[in-house]
GUKOL-357032 format. One record per residue (C-alpha): residue in one letter; x, y, z. Coordinates in steps of 0.25 Angstrom, whole numbers, plus 5000, padded with zeros to 4 digits. Layout:
AXYZ ...
This chain:
X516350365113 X517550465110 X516950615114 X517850715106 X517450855107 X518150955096 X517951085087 X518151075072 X517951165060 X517051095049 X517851015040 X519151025044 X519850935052 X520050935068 X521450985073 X522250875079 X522950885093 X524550915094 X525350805094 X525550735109 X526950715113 X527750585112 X527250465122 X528150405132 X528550265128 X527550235138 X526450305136 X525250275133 X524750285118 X524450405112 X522950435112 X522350435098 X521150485098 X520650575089 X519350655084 X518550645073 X519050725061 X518050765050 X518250695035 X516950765029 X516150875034 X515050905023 X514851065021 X513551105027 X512651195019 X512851335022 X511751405028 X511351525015 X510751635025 X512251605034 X513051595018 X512451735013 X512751805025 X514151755028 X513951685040 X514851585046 X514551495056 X514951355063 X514151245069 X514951165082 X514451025081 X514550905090 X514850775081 X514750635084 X515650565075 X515750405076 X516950315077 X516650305060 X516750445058 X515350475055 X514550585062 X513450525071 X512750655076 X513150795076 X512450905086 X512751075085 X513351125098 X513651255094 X512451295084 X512851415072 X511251405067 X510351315062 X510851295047 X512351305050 X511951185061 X511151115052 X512351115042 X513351075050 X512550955057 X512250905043 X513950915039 X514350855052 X513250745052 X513850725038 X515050725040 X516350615042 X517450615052 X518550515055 X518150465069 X518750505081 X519650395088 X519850365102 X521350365110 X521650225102 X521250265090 X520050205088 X518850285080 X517550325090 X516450395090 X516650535094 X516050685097 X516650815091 X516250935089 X516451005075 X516351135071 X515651145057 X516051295053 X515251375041 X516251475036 X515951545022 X517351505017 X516951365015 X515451365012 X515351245004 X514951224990 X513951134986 X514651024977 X513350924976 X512150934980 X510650844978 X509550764986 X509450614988 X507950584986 X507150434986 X506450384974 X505050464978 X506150624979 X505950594994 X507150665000 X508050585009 X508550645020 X509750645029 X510550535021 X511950525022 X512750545006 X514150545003 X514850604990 X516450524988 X517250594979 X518250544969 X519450564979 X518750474989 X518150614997 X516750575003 X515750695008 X514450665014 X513150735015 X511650715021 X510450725015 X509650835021 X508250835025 X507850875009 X508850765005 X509850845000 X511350845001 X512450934996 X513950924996 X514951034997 X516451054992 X516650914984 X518050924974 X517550934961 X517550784954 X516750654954 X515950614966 X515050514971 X513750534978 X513350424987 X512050404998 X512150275006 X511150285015 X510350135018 X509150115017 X509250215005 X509950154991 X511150194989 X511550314979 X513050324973 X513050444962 X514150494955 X514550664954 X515350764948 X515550874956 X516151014950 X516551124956 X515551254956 X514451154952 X513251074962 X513250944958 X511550904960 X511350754965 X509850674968 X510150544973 X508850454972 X508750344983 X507850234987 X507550175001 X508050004998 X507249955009 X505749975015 X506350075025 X505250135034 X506050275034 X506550355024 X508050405028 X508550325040 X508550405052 X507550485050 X506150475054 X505150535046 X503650565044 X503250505030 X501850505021 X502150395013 X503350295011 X504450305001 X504450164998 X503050135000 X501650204991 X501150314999 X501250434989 X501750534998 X502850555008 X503150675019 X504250655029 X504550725041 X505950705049 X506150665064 X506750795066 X505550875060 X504550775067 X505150795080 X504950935080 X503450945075 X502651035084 X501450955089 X502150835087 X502850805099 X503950745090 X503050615087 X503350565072 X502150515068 X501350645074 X501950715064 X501050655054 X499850735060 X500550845053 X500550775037 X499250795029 X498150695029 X498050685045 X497250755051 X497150785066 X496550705075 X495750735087 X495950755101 X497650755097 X497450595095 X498550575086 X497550485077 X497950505065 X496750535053 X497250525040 X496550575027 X495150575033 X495150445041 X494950395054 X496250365062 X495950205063 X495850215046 X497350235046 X498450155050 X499650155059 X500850065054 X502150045063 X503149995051 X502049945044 X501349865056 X500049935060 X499849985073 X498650025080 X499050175085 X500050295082 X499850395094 X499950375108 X498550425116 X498250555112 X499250555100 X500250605109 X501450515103 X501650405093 X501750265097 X502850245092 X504250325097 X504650405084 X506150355086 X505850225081 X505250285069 X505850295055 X504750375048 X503150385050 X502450345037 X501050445035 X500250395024 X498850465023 X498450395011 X498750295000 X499550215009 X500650075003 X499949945001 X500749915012 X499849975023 X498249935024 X497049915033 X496750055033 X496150175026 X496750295029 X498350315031 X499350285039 X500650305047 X501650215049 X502950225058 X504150165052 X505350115063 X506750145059 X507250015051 X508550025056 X509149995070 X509650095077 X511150135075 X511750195090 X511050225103 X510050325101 X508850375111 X507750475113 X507150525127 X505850605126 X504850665137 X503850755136 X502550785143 X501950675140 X502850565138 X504250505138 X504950425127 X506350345128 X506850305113 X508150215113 X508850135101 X510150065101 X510949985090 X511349835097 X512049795085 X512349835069 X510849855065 X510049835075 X509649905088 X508549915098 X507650035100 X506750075112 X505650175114 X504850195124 X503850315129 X502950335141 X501850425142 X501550495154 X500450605148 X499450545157 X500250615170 X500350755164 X498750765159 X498350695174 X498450845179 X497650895165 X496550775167 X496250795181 X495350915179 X494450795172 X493550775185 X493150645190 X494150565181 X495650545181 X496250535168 X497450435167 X498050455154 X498550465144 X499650355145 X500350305134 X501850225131 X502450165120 X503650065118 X504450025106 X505549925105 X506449875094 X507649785089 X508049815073 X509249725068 X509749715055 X510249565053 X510849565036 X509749615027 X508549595035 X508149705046 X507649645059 X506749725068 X505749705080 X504949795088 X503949815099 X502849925102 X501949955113 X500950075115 X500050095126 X499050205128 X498050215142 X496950315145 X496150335157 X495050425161 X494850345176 X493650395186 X494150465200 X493050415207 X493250255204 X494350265197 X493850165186 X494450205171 X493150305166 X493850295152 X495150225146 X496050205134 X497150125130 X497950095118 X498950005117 X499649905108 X501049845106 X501849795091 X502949695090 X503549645077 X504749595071 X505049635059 X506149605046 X506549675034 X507549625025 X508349655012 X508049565001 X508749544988 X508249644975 X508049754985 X506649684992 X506449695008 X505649595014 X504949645029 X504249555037 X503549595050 X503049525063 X502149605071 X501349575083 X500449655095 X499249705100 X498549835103 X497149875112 X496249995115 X495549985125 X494450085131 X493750085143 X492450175147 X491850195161 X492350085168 X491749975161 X491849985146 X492849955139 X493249955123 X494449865118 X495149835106 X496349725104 X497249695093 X498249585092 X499149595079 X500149495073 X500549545059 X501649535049 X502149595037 X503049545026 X503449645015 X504149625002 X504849754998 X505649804986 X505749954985 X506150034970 X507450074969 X508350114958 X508150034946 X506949964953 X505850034948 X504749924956 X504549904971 X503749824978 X503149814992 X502449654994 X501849615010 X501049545017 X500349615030 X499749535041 X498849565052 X498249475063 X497749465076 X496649465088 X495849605090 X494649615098 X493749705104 X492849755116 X491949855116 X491049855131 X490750005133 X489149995137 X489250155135 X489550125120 X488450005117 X488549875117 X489949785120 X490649745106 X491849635108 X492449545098 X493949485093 X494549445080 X495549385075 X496049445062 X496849425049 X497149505041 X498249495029 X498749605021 X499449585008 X500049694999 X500949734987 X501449854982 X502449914969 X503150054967 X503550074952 X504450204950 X504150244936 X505250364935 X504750454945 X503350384947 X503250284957 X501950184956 X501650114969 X500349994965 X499949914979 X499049814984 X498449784998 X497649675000 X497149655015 X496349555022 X495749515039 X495249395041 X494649395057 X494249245064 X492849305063 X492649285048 X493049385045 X493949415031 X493949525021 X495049585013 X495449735007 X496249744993 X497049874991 X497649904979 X498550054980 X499350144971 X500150244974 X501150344964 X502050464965 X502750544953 X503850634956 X503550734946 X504850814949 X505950804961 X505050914968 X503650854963 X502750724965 X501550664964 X500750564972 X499550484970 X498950354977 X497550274977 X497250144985 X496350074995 X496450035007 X495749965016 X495249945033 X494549835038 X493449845048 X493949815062 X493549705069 X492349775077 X491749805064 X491849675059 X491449565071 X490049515073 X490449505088 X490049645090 X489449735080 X490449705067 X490049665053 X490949555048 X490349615034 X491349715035 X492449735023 X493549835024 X493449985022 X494250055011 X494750185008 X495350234992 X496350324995 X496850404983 X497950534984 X498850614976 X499750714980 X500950804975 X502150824982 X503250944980 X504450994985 X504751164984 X506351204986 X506651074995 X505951145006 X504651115004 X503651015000 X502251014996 X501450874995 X499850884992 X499050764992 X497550744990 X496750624992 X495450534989 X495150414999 X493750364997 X493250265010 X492250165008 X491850035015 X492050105028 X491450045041 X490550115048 X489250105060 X489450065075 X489850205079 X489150195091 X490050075095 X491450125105 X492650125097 X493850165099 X493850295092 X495250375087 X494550495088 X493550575097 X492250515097 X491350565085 X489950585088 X488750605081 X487650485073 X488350375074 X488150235063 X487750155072 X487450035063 X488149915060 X489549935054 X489849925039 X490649975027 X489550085024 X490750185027 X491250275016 X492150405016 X492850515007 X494250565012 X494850675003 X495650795002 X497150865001 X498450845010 X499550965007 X500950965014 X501951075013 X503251055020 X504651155023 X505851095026 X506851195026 X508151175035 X507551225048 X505951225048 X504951105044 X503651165040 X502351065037 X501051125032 X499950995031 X498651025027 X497350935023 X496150945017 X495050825016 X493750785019 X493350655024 X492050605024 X491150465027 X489950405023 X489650305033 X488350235027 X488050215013 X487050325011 X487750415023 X488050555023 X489450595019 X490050635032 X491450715036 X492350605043 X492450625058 X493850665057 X493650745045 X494550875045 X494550965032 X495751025034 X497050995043 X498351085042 X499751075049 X500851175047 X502151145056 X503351205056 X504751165063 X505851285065 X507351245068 X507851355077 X509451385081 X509951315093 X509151155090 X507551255094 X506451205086 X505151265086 X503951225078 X502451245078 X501251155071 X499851225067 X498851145065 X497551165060 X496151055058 X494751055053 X493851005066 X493350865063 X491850845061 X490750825071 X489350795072 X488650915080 X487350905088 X486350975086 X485350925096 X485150825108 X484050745114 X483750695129 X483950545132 X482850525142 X483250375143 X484650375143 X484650525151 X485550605141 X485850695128 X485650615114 X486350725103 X485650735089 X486650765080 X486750855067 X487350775053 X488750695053 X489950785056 X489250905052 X490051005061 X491451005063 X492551045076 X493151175075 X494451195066 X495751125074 X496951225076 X498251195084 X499751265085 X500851165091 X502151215094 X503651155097 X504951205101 X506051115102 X507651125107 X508551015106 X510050995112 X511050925104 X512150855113 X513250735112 X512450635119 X510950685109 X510050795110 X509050845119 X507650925116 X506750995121 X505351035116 X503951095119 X502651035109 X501651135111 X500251085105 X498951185102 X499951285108 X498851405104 X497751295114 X496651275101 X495551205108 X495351115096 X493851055098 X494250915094 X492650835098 X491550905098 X490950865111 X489550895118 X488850925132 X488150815139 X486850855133 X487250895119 X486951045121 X488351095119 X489651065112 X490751025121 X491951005111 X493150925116 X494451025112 X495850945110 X497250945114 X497651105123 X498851165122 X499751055123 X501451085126 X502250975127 X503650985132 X504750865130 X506250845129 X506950745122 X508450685122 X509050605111 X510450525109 
């Protein structure tokens, strides 16, 4: 590549060099390389606090321009403030140039800098200005549009985060309007523009294809799907996520911060959705289930956040699409293109170290590698060691994904591999035997093709294949296992509604197989439980949208079935409906009912141990509606309340080792035999209010519910284990001058339920304290309070940029009681108090 440094004034054009003398007859050819030279510069914005005063300014720029004459990146090397930067990296990035050649004349990819100059004299004037919005007044941000004149001149312009664009200075006359931005349809509308006027445009788009993302490029946070029935959606950007105090920059950790999930204990990263345990929701990567989301200790997700496209959070009323549980869910979605380039993420902090790199191979398609290695279990060694008489050797944890995308004609090819592995030791000093251990681990592979079919259809059809274990060993030797092998595959019939279709469709079939088996031989926990399975289990399902003018109707069904070799077979129907009506461009509405089903796992259901082949799914009626709306183009308000109703649950054997998401509960346990005596109430309110203004991000999330179960027929109504009344969130992110950040996350929870003891009796026989206990989940924890803090600086340079940061969680040291533990005899509380203060410091390089 051509590296050209030099200095230009906005918009005009670079001075050329005198003219060289006359060459020998023998010398050598004259050298015709040349810089870039700008064609359009849009006008940038001027700032109204710089406008009223009279300040000028300018903004020096480094700017990659390729051999094409687009601009591929632009960085700010002498900075003039934060709005004048942002304005003149949104002109550049925006902007066209004829391309730089080299000393032959050939056109090459090339560095400059520009100087972008505000000046009062040529503050531009707005000559058309609008929003380019989907079917459902979802803004789209950061597409490209271009506006041609009659004469053949072209301007182009971005979308901004809000979706809005503007162009300045345009001749008076007729002009043409056009965004070309795949996987978005393509809008070509025609203006008139007059002089002393604002001409106002809305262009309407749709997304032609099941895309998992919303604007290429951009990875979001989403509750709900554009294409899909959930009747909500929230975004976040990478940008904003990576910043997030408390976050460590983790995409999908950002949805603790969304209404409906509460906080889990001990910092696990569980996630507990709208009142229900974390194994009654679900975890899908692109739509195939996977068994976990966080790393030990929700540290991280297992999946590198590079490779994502968006992270889908449902909390309630979720497609026809997804099933097999009760709660909601969340989904990572993988970018469906290949990458375009050589790009690469290095990151190390306290606690770990990650190596992200993706490289185009050919036209449409490219290989991507991530890889991340823990190494927490070497910085908490010292912090453990004050443990006497045991040596901690954890936690440990890595990850790996590998990809190949390729597009060959209308069909995109794609394949990909995951592994995650988790280990846990708590080893004796004296014999050095494992006291206590406890790993995680599974590994995804599938292959995978979605093609373009005539009359605007896509058809998908998925292989997938792996296996995933937990294992947990106690006191040398007992020791608790759980094993799945999985071979699925999805096939999925897609048409989407656009423009003068007013009826989609969403058609699959969704299959799940495999070998589990369990082991449960813990003499401390009863009697030794194994057994193994073969399982089927089918999954049909069908699903329309119908836009009615600014209603859109979205009817499903789901029907699921498991078959095991043991007998067994049993079957869920779910019918689900879903609506929105955009009342106004600034107003909608949003209602949803259905059902969804879980079945019983195979434990509960083989005669082996202690199942009851009996056993029919559990369901759960979910009901919600909601009101979303938008104040100034700053700020957004959504209020949802729902209604799920739980019955069928299965319940007993709680005296029985399991592996628990969560602190042990204590308390009367049911010990009887297991069966669909379980019911449960889950209901409440969700509010969300949301700043974007061009330098802060401010998030308030607050819920209020109840949760409740019944676990016998004839039972008290009890408060869910996980039961929190109330759970808010307020986050704020500031821009500073000079690429500073700072930001600071408070959060606030109602302690989670417990069951107190009120008197204890002596064992003669076994030679210890029995507890008597007073009713069910009749006390609860004290109130949860926790202040995080963030302050970031990054480096923009030619090769990338470089960051710093420091993540500094309960930064006011709260001793949050998270279990309420107790002495050896039962005399006095001993409660178990979670995460200390908790700075992490990392650095982080891109390119």
């Amino acid at each position: 590549m051509l590296l050209c440094l030099a200095a230009a004034l906005a918009a005009d054009p670079i001075a050329a060099p005198a003219p060289a003398a006359p060459a020998a007859p023998d010398a050598p050819p004259v050298s015709r390389a040349s810089l870039p030279s700008p064609i359009s510069v849009p006008g940038a914005p001027y700032p109204e606090e710089a406008l009223a005063a009279g300040q000028e300014a300018s903004v020096l720029l480094e700017v990659a321009v390729t051999s094409t004459g687009e601009v591929s990146g632009a960085a700010v090397v002498e900075s003039a403030g934060p709005e004048f930067d942002a304005g003149a990296l949104a002109a550049l990035r925006a902007a066209r140039f004829t391309p730089g050649t080299d000393a032959a004349g050939e056109p090459v990819a090339t560095v400059i800098l520009y100087r972008y100059r505000y000046t009062l004299a040529r503050v531009a004037k707005v000559s058309v200005q609008g929003r380019v919005l989907l079917a459902d007044d979802s803004a789209v941000a950061g597409v490209a549009l271009k506006i041609v004149g009659a004469t053949g001149e072209t301007r182009f312009a971005t979308t901004s985060e809000t979706g809005e664009f503007r162009f300045a200075d345009l001749a008076d006359g007729a002009w043409t309007l056009v965004l070309e931005s795949p996987p978005l349809a393509t809008v070509t509308t025609p203006l008139t523009v007059t002089a002393g006027t604002v001409t106002l445009a809305e262009l309407r788009t749709r997304i032609e294809a099941p895309e998992r993302g919303g604007v290429p490029g951009e990875v979001v946070v989403v509750e709900g799907r554009a294409i899909s029935s959930e009747v909500s959606e929230r975004t976040l950007s990478a940008d904003e996520i990576a910043f997030l105090p408390g976050t460590n920059g983790d995409v999908v950790k950002a949805v603790q911060n969304l209404p409906g999930v509460a906080r889990p204990p001990l910092g696990t990263g569980n996630l507990i959705i709208r009142g229900t345990a974390p194994e009654d929701s679900a975890a899908f990567l692109d739509g195939s289930r996977i068994p976990v989301v966080f790393h030990f200790g929700g540290l991280t997700t297992v999946i590198n956040g590079g490779l994502l496209d968006e992270v889908s959070f449902v909390p309630g009323n979720a497609s026809a699409r997804y099933g097999r549980f009760l709660g909601g869910m969340v989904e990572l979605g993988t970018r469906d293109e290949a990458p375009e380039g050589q790009h690469g993420t290095v990151q190390i902090d306290l606690y770990q170290a990650t190596l992200f790199a993706e490289s185009a191979i050919a036209p449409d398609a490219g290989l991507t590698l991530s890889l991340r290695r823990s190494y927490a279990d070497a910085v908490l060694v010292p912090i453990f060691a004050a443990i006497p008489d045991f040596d901690i050797q954890a936690p440990r944890f890595f990850d790996i994904q590998a990809r190949g995308q390729a597009r060959v004609g209308a069909t995109r090819v794609e394949t990909m591999l995951t592994l995650s592995d988790d280990t846990f030791a708590l080893i004796g000093e004296e014999d050095g035997a494992v006291q206590i251990g406890l790993s995680t681990n599974f590994w995804r592979g599938r292959l995978s093709a979605l093609t373009e079919l005539n009359g605007g259809w896509t058809n998908e059809l998925r292989f997938s294949t792996g296996y995933d274990a937990q294992e947990f060993r106690f006191d040398v030797t007992g020791t608790a296992r759980e094993t799945n092998t999985a071979f699925s595959v999805r096939e999925e019939l897609a048409l989407p509604v656009a423009d003068g279709r007013r009826v989609g469709w969403r058609i699959g079939l969704d299959v799940d197989s495999g070998p589990q088996a369990f082991l449960y031989d813990v003499p401390a926990f009863g009697a030794k439980e194994e057994g193994e399975a073969f399982r089927f289990a089918p999954a049909a399902y069908v699903e329309s949208t119908v836009q009615v003018g600014p209603v859109r109707l979205i009817p499903g069904l789901r029907v699921d079935g498991l078959l095991l070799d043991s007998d067994y077979a049993n079957v869920a129907v779910d019918p689900r409906f879903s609506g929105r009506w955009a009342a106004t461009e600034t107003t909608a509405v949003r209602v949803g009912v259905g059902r969804y089903s879980q079945f019983p796992t195979i434990r509960q259901l083989l005669p082996d141990g202690d199942g009851n082949p009996d056993l029919h799914p559990a369901s759960a009626l979910q009901t919600s509606v909601g009101i979303d709306q938008e104040l100034l183009g700053l700020l957004r308000i959504e209020a949802t309340g729902f209604y799920n109703d739980l019955s069928d649950l299965v319940v007993g054997r709680e005296d029985r080792i399991s592996f628990f998401t969560g602190p042990p509960l204590g308390g009367p346990q049911d010990i009887d035999p297991y069966a669909n005596d379980g019911t449960g109430r889950v209901y409440g309110g969700e509010l969300l209010v949301r700043l974007d203004a061009p330098t802060t991000l401010a998030l308030a999330s607050l819920t209020v519910s109840k949760s409740t179960r019944v676990k016998r027929p004839g039972g008290d109504e009890v408060l869910f284990p996980y039961d929190q009344p109330v759970v808010l969130s307020v986050l704020g992110s500031q821009k500073l001058p000079r690429d500073w950040r700072i930001g600071a996350r408070v959060r606030f929870g109602s302690g989670n339920p417990y069951t107190p003891v009120t008197n204890r009796v002596y064992d003669m026989g076994s030679r210890s304290f029995i507890p008597l206990y007073a009713d069910s989940a009749s006390d609860r924890l004290p109130d949860f309070f926790s202040l995080d803090v963030r302050v970031d600086k990054r480096w923009v340079r030619s090769w990338g940029e470089f960051s710093l940061y420091l993540d500094v969680q309960n930064a006011t040291n709260a001793q949050n009681v998270e279990v309420q533990s107790w002495s050896y005899d039962y005399r006095t509380a001993d409660p178990v108090t979670g995460l200390p203060i908790f700075p992490t410091f990392g650095l982080e390089a891109k390119w």
